[in-house]
Structures are given as structure tokens and as C-alpha cells.
C-alpha positions in Angstrom: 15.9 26.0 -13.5 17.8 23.1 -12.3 15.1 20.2 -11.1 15.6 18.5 -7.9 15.5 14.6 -6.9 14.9 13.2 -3.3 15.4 9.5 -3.2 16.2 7.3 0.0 16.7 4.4 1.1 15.0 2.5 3.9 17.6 2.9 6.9 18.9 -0.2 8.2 18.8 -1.6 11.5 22.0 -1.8 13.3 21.1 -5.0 15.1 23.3 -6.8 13.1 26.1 -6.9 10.0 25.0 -5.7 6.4 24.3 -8.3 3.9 23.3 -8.7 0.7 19.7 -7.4 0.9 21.2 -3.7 1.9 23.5 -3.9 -0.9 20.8 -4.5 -3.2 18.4 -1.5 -2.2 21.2 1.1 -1.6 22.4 0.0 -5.2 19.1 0.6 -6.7 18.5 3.7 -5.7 22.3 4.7 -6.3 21.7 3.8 -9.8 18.5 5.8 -9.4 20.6 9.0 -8.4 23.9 8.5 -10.5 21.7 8.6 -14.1 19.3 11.4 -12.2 22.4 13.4 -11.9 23.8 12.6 -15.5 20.5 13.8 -16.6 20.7 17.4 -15.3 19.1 17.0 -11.8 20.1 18.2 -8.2 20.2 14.8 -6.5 19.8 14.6 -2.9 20.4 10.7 -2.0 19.8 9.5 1.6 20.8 6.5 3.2 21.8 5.9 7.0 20.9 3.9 9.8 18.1 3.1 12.3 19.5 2.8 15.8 16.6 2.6 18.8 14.0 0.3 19.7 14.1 -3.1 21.5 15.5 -5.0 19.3 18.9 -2.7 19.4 18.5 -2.5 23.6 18.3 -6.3 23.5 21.2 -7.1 20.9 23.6 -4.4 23.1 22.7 -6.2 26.2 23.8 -9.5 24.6 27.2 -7.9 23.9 27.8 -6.8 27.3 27.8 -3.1 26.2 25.7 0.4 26.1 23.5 0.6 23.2 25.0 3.8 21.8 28.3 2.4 21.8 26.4 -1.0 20.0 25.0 1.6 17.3 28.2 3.2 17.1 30.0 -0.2 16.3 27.1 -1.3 14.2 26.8 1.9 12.2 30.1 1.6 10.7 29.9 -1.2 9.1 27.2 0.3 6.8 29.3 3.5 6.4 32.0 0.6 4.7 29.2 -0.6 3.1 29.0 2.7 0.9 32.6 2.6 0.1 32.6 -1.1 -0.9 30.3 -1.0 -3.3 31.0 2.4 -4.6 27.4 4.4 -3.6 26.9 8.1 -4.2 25.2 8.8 -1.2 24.9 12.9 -0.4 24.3 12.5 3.3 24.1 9.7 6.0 21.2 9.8 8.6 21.8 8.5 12.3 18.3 8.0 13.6 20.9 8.8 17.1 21.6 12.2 15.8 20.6 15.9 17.1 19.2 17.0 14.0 16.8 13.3 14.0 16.4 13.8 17.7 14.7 17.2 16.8 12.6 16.2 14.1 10.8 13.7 15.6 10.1 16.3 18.5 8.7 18.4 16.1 6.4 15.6 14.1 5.3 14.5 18.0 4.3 18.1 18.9 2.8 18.5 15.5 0.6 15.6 15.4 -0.6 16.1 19.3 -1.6 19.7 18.4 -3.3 18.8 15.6 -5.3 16.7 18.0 -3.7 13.1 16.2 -2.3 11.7 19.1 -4.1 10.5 22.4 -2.9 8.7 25.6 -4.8 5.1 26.4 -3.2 1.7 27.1 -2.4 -0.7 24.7 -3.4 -4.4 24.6 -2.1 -6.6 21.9 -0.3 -8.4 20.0 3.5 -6.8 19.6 6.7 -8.8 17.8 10.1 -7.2 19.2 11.9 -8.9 15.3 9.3 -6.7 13.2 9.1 -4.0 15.4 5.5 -4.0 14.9 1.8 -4.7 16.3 -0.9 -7.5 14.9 -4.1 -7.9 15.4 -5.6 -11.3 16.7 -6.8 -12.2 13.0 -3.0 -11.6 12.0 -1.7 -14.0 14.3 -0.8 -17.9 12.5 0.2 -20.9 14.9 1.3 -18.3 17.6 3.3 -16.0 15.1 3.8 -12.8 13.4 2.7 -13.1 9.7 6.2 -12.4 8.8 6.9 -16.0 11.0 8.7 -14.2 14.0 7.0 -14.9 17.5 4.9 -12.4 19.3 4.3 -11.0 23.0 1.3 -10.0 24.8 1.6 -6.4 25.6 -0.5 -4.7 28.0 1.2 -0.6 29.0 0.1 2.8 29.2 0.9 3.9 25.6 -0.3 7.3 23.0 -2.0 6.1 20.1 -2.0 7.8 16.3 -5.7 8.4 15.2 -5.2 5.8 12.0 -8.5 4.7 11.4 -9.5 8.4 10.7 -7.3 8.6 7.7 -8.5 5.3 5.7 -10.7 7.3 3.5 -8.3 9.4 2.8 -5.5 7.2 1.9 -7.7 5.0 -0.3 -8.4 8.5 -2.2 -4.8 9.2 -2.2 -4.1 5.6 -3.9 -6.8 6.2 -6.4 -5.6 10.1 -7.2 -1.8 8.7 -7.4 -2.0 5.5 -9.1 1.6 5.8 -9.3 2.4 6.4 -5.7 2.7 2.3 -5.1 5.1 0.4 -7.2 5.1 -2.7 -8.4 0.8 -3.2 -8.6 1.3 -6.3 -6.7 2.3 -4.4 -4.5 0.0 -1.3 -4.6 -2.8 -4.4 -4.5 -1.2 -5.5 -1.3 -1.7 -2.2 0.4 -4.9 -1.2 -0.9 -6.7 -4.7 0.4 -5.1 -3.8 3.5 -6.6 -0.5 4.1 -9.8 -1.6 3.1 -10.1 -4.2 5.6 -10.1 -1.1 8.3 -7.5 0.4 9.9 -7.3 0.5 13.5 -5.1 3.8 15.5 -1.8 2.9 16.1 0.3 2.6 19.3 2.9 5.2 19.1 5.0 4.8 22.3 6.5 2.6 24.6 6.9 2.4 28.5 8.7 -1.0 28.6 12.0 -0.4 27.2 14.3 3.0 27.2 16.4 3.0 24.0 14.3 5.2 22.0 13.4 9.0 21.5 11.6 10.2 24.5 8.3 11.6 24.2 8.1 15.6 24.6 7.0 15.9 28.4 6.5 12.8 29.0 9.7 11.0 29.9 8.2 7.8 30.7 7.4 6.9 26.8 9.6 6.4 23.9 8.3 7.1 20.5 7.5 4.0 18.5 10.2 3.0 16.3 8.7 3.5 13.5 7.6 6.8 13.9 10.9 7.5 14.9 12.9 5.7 11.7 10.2 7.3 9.2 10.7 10.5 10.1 14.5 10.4 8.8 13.4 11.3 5.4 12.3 14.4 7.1 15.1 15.1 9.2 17.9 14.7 6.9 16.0 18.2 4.8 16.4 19.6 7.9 12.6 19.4 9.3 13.1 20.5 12.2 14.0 24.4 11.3 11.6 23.8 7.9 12.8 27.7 6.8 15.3 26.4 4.9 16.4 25.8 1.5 17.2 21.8 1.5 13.4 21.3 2.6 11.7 23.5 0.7 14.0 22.3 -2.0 13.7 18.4 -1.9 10.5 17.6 0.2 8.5 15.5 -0.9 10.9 12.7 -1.7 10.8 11.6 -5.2 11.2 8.0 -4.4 11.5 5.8 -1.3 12.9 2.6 -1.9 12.1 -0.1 0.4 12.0 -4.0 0.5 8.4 -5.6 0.3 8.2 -6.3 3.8 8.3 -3.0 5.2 6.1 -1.8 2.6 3.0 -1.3 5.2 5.0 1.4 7.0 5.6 3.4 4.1 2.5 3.3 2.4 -0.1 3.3 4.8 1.5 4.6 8.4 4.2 6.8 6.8 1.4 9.0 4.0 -1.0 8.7 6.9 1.6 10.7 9.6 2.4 13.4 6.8 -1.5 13.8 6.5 -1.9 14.3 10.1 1.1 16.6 10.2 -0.4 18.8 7.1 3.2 17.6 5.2 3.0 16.5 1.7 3.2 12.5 0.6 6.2 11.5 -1.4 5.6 11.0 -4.7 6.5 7.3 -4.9 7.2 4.0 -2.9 9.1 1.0 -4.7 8.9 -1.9 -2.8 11.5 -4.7 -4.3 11.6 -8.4 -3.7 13.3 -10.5 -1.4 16.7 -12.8 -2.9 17.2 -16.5 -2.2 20.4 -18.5 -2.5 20.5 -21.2 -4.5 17.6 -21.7 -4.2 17.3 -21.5 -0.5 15.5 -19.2 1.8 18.6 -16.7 3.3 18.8 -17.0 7.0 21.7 -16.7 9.8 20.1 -20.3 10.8 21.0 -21.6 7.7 24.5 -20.2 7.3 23.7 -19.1 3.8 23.8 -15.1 4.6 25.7 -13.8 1.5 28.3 -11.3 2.5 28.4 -8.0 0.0 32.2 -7.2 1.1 32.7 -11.2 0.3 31.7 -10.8 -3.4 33.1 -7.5 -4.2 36.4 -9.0 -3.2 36.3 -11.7 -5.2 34.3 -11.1 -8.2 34.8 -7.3 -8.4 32.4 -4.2 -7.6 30.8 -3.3 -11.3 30.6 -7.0 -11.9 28.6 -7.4 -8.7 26.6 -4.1 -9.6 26.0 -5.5 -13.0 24.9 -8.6 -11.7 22.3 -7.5 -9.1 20.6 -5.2 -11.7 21.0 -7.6 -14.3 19.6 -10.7 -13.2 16.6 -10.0 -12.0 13.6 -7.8 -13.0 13.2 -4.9 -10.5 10.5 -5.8 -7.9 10.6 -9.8 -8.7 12.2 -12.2 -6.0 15.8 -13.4 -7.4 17.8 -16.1 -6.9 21.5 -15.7 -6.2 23.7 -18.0 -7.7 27.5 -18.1 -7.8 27.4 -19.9 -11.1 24.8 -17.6 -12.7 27.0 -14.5 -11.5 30.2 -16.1 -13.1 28.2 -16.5 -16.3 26.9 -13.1 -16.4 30.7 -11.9 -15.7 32.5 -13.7 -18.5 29.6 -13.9 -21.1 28.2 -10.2 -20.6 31.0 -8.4 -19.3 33.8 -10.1 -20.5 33.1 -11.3 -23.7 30.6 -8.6 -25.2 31.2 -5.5 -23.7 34.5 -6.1 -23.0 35.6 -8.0 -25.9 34.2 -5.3 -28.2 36.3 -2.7 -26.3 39.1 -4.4 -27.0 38.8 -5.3 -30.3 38.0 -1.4 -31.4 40.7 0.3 -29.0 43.4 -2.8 -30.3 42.5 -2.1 -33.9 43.1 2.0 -33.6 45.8 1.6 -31.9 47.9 -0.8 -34.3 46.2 0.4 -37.7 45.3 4.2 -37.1 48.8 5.4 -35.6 47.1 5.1 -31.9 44.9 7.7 -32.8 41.2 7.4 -33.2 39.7 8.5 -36.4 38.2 12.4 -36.8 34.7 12.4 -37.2 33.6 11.6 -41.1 31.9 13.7 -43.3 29.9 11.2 -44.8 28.6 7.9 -42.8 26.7 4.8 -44.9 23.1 3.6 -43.6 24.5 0.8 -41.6 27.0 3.3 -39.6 24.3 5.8 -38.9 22.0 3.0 -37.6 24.4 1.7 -35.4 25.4 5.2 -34.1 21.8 6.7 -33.8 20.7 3.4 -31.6 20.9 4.7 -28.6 20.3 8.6 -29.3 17.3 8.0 -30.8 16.2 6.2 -27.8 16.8 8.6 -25.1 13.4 9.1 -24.5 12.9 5.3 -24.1 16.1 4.6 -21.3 14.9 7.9 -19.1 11.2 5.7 -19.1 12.6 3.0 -18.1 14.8 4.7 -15.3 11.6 6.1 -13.2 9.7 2.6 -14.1 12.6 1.3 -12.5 12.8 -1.2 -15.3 16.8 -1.5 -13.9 16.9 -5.2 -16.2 14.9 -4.2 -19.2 17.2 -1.0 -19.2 20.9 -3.4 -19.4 18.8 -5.3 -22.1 18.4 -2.5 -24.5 22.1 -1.7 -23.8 23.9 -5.0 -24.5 21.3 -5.0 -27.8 23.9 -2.2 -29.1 26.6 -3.9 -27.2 25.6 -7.3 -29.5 24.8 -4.9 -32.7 28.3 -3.5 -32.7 30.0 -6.8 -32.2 27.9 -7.7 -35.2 29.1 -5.1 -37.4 32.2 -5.3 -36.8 32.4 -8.6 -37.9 30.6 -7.9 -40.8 32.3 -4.7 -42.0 35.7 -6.5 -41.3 37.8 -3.3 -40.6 41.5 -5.6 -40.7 40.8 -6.3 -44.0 39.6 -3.0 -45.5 43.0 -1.8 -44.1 44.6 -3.3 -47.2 41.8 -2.4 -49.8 39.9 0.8 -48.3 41.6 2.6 -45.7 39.3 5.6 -45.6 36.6 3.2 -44.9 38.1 1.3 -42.1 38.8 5.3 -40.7 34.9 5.4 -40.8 34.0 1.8 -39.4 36.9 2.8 -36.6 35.1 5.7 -35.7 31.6 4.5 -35.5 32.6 1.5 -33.4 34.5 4.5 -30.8 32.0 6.6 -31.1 28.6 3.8 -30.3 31.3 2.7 -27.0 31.4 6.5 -26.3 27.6 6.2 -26.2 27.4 3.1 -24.2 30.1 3.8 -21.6 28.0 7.1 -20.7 24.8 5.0 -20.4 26.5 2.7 -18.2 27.9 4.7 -15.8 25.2 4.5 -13.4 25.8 0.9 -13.4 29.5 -0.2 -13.6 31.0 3.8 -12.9 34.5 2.4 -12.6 34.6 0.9 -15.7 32.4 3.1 -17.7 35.3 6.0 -16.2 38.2 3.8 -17.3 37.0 3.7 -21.2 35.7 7.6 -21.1 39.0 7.9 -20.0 40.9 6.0 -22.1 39.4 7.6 -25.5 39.9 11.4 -23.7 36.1 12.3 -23.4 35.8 15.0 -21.3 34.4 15.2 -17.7 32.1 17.9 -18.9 30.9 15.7 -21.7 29.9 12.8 -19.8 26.5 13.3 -19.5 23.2 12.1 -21.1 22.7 15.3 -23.2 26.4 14.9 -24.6 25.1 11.8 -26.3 23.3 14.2 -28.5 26.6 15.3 -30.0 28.9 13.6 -32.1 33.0 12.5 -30.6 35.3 14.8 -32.8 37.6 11.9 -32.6 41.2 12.5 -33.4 42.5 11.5 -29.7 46.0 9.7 -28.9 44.9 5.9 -27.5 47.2 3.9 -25.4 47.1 0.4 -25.5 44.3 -1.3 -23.5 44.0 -3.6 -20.6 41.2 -6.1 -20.6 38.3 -4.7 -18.7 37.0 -7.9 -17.4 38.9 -11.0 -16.8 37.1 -14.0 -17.5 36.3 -16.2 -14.2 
């Protein structure tokens, strides 16, 4: 039986223009689903947009237009986000939708039956930027922990029963040590919780760009109940008989940025309680970049633009970079010298130049054909060619750890290691003195880039596609079980192009 993956991205809010902190998410989790799917699993991978609440009613206003012709505008620009950095998504979620619209009906109805939600008035704290309430105690110099400024809010409102569940949840985080990743982060949440949960506001009279509460017109649904149930919606919660729920709920993995980890680990598990759903199995919250060193901020000027860099530098070298540079979950520093390095020392003259170097030598030496797979190998071949399929075990570890860095590492270790043999087994000159041998060294180099370039296809798929391609492996043969097997060999080259110019 085929097993099934759910993962997701946070949706993004359309009140402005994508930048590089949804590139870097979206990428994660499409790296997430592209070796998930190389490894035999039914991938369902959700990404999409948030589009109600204040914020969006204020930013529409400010353009002179309707809000669902300001989510409309907005939305597309992370639909071109998908293209431009070549994602995988399965299906986009509009939080505008019918299908969304539904599902949160149904979660609403759900949680009031089950005697979750109650009407009161609300009194507090309330920041329009985060979307979210704070207590008194939360509040520093007259502002939001995250730094955004806050308005007294006094209106009718239904609350969510929250404190009920903090028992529960801190017996969920013990039970699922797991279900919080990284363990700064799972720290984070559990201090949080035990400090005492208070219920939660879950609708709002003062605005009206938002889901309307079942019979009760004059209350939209809190934005975040709304946006979190889109993991629910896009399985098709509202008509749960079906096979894409039953299928692929719970999600797998949500991946979020750290600040919006609160929502996902303590409001979000705490809903699905209420509503008698089960909990995803894991939340990875990622850090935050700078650039050059500086805090990113539309103030500042320094927003860096995803569409910008793939232009310039290329999409699998921005890919590369992004899950390269930093470990998973850290904070990271862009830097356009740093991503130049990476490109020419990595890309170019490693991976690339090794490329080269094999598919150059074949083609002038071995008649443009790759050698046929030997009969007999020496240690030094077999410990160059069993590097990787020995360690299969190892990379699909560090896949669910998320370990996206650690993962390269161990790559461009065989990537250095083949560079290193080639150098030593010197195949141009055992052309004149051993040709059978240079057959053997040939075919070991093509068949350790076979390896690699499958490895890599989560990462840089262009690229990875263009070498699978250009030694004739097939499409069936491309994923991480093929690695197993040996290349026959025996294939008609052409002559290469550079895979990476140098910057």
C-alpha cells in the first residue's frame, strides 16, 4: 500500500507583495514533498493564500478598491510565485473560496455544538498587523510583543473555551515529543501554556471582510480560525465522506515561520480537540532572515525580492542557496556575496566542474559513449559508488529532521570524494597505458553523478533533470529506490554545456 504525505504551508497574507520569507517556507516544504514523492509516497502539498480580516479591508481601502478585487490582485502574485521558483504544489487554497467558505461553517457549527463556543463581549488588548489579542502583561512600551502597536477593543464577540484545553495540550506535548520542532521552539510553546491560557475571542463585529458567523450575521469569524482551517478545507472537510480526507488528514507536517508558531501549536491542536479532529503530526517553525546584517523591513528598503534573485542569479542556484546556507530552523543572514560564493565554489566548481570533467572525458576518449557496467570494480571504485547507497537510511533521517543543510553536506562530501578520485585515478593518462581501467574509473565517476543527480532533485530539479537527461536515465528510474541498482551504462553522450556559470 502506497503511504500518504500531507504537508502545507502557512498561507500568506495578501496584504502585500511576496518576498523572500515566502520563498523560503514554500521551498522547504517543496523540497519536503519532491524527495517524499521520489521515495514512493502520495504527496498532497498545500500552499495558497489568506485573504480576510482587517488588515486586507484596510490595505483595499487604501487602494481605492473592493477587497475581493484587492485579494484577487494580491493572490496572483503568489500563484507567480510558484512558477518562479519552480514549487510542486498539488492544490492552491483561497481562504475566499466556496469549498473554505464551507469548512469553516462546519468547524463553527462543530465547536458550538460541542458546547466550545459562547457569546460574551470582549475587552482587550487587539493588534490589527498580528492579527491577534494580548493580554495586559504582554503589552511593552505600548506595543504588541512582536513590536506592532495595539487597540483597545471593547465589542460583543463568541469566545473559544481555551483555557479548558491546557491540560490537555501540555499532555499532548509530553505524548508527542515530536509534534514541536525545533526544541527551542517546542520550549517556547510549552512555557506558554503553562502560564495559563485564557478562551479566546473568535469573532468580530467591527469590521466585515471576513467569514460570517452561521446565524449570526453581525460577526465575522476571527481570522485565525478562519486561515487555520484551510488545512482542513483543501481535504475537502466540509463533505468529510470522502477519500482526499480520510486519505491525508492529519497533515504530516505544517511548516510555519517562528512567529506564528502560537497559532499552530496551541490555538490550532486546541480547535481540532474541541472539534473531536485529530492533531497533525508535526509543526516546524523556521527562523526569520536578515540582510546583511540588517533587520528586513519595507521601512528600511532592504525587502529582498524572490522574482529579483531568480532572475539574476538563477532558480536552483537560489534553491541551493536558501537550503544551503543556513541550518533549518536557525535565523540566516542573506548576503549577495555569500550567495555568489556558494554559486561559483559549490555549484560551479564542484558539482559542476565534476560533471564536466566526466561527461568531457567519455565523450572525447570513449567514442561518446559511457562505459557498460564492469564486471569487476577495485575497493576504491566500490567505496566511492556505495557512498551514497549505503546511506539511504541516513538522507531519509535527515529529510523528516528537516536537517535541509546537513543533508547538502553529506552530498557535496561525494561531490568532493569524486573530484578527489578522479584526480587521483588520473583517467587521461590511463587512456595511453590501461584503457580497460579508465572504462572502469569512467563508469564509476557516471554512475556516483547518476547517484547524486537523483539525490538532488529535490533541491536544484532543473539541473538534476538536465544531467539525468543527458546520460539517458530513465524517467522511471529516477527515484530513491533506483539508487539501489547499478546504471548499465553503454549510452550515446552529447557534448555538455556548463551547468553553472561562474558569477
Amino acid at each position: 500500500m502506497v503511504p500518504n504525505y500531507y504537508i502545507t504551508t502557512p498561507i500568506y497574507y495578501v496584504n502585500d507583495v511576496p518576498h523572500i520569507g515566502h520563498a523560503y517556507t514554500t521551498l522547504a516544504c517543496d523540497v519536503m514533498a519532491r524527495f517524499k514523492r521520489l521515495d514512493g509516497f502520495d504527496v498532497f502539498f498545500l500552499t495558497g493564500t489568506d485573504e480576510h480580516g482587517q488588515k486586507v479591508e484596510l490595505a483595499a481601502k487604501s487602494k481605492g478598491v473592493m477587497p475581493k478585487a484587492f485579494v484577487d490582485d494580491v493572490s496572483k502574485n503568489f500563484q507567480n510565485l510558484l512558477e518562479c521558483m519552480n514549487f510542486s504544489n498539488d492544490d492552491f487554497i483561497r481562504t475566499t473560496e466556496k469549498r473554505h467558505l464551507d469548512s469553516c461553517k462546519k468547524i463553527w457549527n462543530t465547536l458550538l455544538e460541542n458546547g466550545s463556543i459562547y457569546l460574551d463581549k470582549y475587552s482587550g488588548w487587539y493588534s490589527v498587523r498580528d492579527e491577534a489579542f494580548y493580554s495586559e502583561s504582554e503589552i511593552i512600551d505600548g506595543k504588541a510583543p512582536s513590536g506592532s502597536p495595539v487597540e483597545w477593543v471593547e465589542e460583543p464577540s463568541y469566545f473559544f473555551n481555551l483555557s479548558k484545553w491546557e491540560d490537555e495540550l501540555l499532555t499532548f506535548y509530553e505524548q508527542n515529543k515530536s509534534f514541536i520542532s525545533p526544541n527551542s521552539r517546542r520550549n517556547e510553546v510549552i512555557s506558554f501554556v503553562k502560564g495559563g491560557l485564557k478562551d479566546l475571542s473568535v469573532s468580530r463585529t467591527s469590521f466585515t471582510w471576513g467569514v460570517k458567523v452561521p446565524n449570526d450575521d453581525d460577526h465575522i469569524m476571527y481570522v485565525w480560525l478562519d486561515a487555520l482551517t484551510n488545512y482542513l478545507s483543501a481535504c475537502n472537510y466540509s463533505n468529510t465522506n470522502n477519500e482526499t480526507f480520510s486519505r491525508f488528514w492529519p497533515a504530516d507536517l505544517h511548516m510555519v515561520g517562528k512567529d506564528i508558531i502560537r497559532f499552530h501549536a496551541v490555538y490550532w491542536p486546541a480547535f481540532l480537540m474541541a472539534a473531536n479532529l485529530p492533531i497533525p503530526k508535526k509543526i516546524f517553525a523556521h527562523g526569520w532572515w536578515t540582510n546583511e546584517g540588517n533587520k528586513i523591513s519595507k521601512s528600511l528598503g532592504n525587502v529582498i525580492d524572490p522574482f529579483d534573485l531568480v532572475k539574476k542569479y538563477g532558480v536552483d542556484q537560489i534553491r541551493y542557496f536558501l537550503m544551503r546556507e543556513v541550518p533549518f530552523g536557525n535565523d540566516g543572514d542573506f548576503s549577495h556575496s555569500q550567495l555568489i560564493n556558494r554559486i561559483n565554489s559549490d555549484l560551479a566548481n564542484s558539482f559542476g566542474n565534476l560533471f564536466q570533467r566526466v561527461t568531457s572525458m567519455i565523450f572525447k576518449n570513449c567514442h561518446e559513449v559511457v562505459p557498460i557496467k564492469p564486471d569487476i570494480f577495485k575497493d576504491e571504485d566500490l567505496k566511492l559508488i556505495n557512498s551514497i547507497k549505503n546511506s539511504l537510511h541516513d538522507y531519509r533521517n535527515l529529510m523528516d529532521e528537516q536537517k535541509f543543510d546537513q543533508f547538502l553536506k553529506n552530498i557535496w562530501m561525494v561531490i568532493s570524494d569524486a573530484n578527489k578520485y578522479v584526480d587521483e585515478q588520473a583517467p587521461w593518462s590511463l587512456k595511453k597505458n590501461d584503457y580497460q581501467r579508465m572504462e572502469v574509473v569512467l563508469y564509476t565517476l557516471t554512475e556516483t553523478i547518476r547517484q547524486i543527480s537523483i539525490m538532488l532533485q529535490p533541491f536544484i530539479p532543473n539541473t538534476s533533470k538536465a544531467i539525468l537527461d543527458h546520460i539517458d536515465i530513465p524517467l522511471v528510474e529516477r527515484d530513491i529506490k533506483s539508487i539501489e541498482l547499478f546504471f548499465s551504462g553503454g549510452i550515446k553522450i552529447s557534448t555538455p554545456n556548463p551547468l553553472f556559470p561562474r558569477i
